[in-house]
C-alpha positions as CSV (number, residue, x, y, z in Angstrom):
1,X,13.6,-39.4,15.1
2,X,11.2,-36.8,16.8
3,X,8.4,-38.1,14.8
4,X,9.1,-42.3,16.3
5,X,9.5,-41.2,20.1
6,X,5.8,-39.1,19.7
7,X,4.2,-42.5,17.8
8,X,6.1,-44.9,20.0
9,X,4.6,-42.6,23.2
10,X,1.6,-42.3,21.6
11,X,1.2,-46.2,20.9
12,X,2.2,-47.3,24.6
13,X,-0.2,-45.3,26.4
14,X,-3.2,-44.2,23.7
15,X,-2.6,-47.9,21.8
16,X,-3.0,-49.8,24.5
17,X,-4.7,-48.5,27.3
18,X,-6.4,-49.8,29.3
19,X,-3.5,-52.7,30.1
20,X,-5.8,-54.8,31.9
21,X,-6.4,-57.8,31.8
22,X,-5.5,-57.2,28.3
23,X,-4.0,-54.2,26.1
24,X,-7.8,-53.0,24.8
25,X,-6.7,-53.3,21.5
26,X,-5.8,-56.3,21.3
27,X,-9.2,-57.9,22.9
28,X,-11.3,-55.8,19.8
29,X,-8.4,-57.4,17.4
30,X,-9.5,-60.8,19.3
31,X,-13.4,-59.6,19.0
32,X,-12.8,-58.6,14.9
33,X,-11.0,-61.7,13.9
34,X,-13.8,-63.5,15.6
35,X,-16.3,-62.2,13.2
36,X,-17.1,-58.5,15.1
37,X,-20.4,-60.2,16.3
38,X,-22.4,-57.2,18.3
39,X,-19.7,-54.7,17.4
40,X,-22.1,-51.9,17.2
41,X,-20.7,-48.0,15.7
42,X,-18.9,-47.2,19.1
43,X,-17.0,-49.8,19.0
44,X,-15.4,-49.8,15.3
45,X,-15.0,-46.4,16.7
46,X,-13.1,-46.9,19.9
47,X,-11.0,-49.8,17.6
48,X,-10.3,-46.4,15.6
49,X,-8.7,-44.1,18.4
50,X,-6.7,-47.2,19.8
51,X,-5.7,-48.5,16.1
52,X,-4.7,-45.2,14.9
53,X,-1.0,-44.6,16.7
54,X,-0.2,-48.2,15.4
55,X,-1.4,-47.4,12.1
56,X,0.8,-44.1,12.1
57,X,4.0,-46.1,13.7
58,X,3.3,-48.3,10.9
59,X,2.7,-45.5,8.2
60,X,6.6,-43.5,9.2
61,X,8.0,-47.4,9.4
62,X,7.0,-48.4,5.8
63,X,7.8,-45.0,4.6
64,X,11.4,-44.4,5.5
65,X,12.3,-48.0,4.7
66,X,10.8,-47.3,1.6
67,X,13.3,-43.6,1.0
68,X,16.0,-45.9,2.6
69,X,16.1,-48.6,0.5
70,X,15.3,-46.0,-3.0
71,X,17.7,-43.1,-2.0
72,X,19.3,-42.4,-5.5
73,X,17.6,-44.0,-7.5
74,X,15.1,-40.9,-8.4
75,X,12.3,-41.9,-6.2
């Protein structure tokens, strides 16, 4: 449970700040999925830093579903 309140923390304040206008990861989502036209190597990296507690959160998610739902079964 530890693990979850340090991603969750970790995702509200690293994942999305700065909150305005817009969460910041969500306007270099907005900027990728629009083709990443300009995007130059600081960019992908700043996507990086703000991407990576979501990608973690995501990572300990799929993960302990995964034990959850194979608990027995010799996975």
């Amino acid at each position: 449970m530890k693990k979850y309140l340090l991603t969750l923390l970790a995702c509200l304040t690293l994942g999305l700040a700065p909150y305005y206008p817009e969460p910041h990861i969500v306007g270099k989502l907005r900027w990728i999925a629009g083709g990443a036209n300009g995007m130059g190597l600081i960019d992908w990296w700043d996507t990086l830093q703000h991407g990576a507690p979501w990608a973690f959160l995501l990572f300990f998610l799929l993960n302990d579903t995964r034990k959850w739902l194979f608990r027995g079964h010799g996975a």
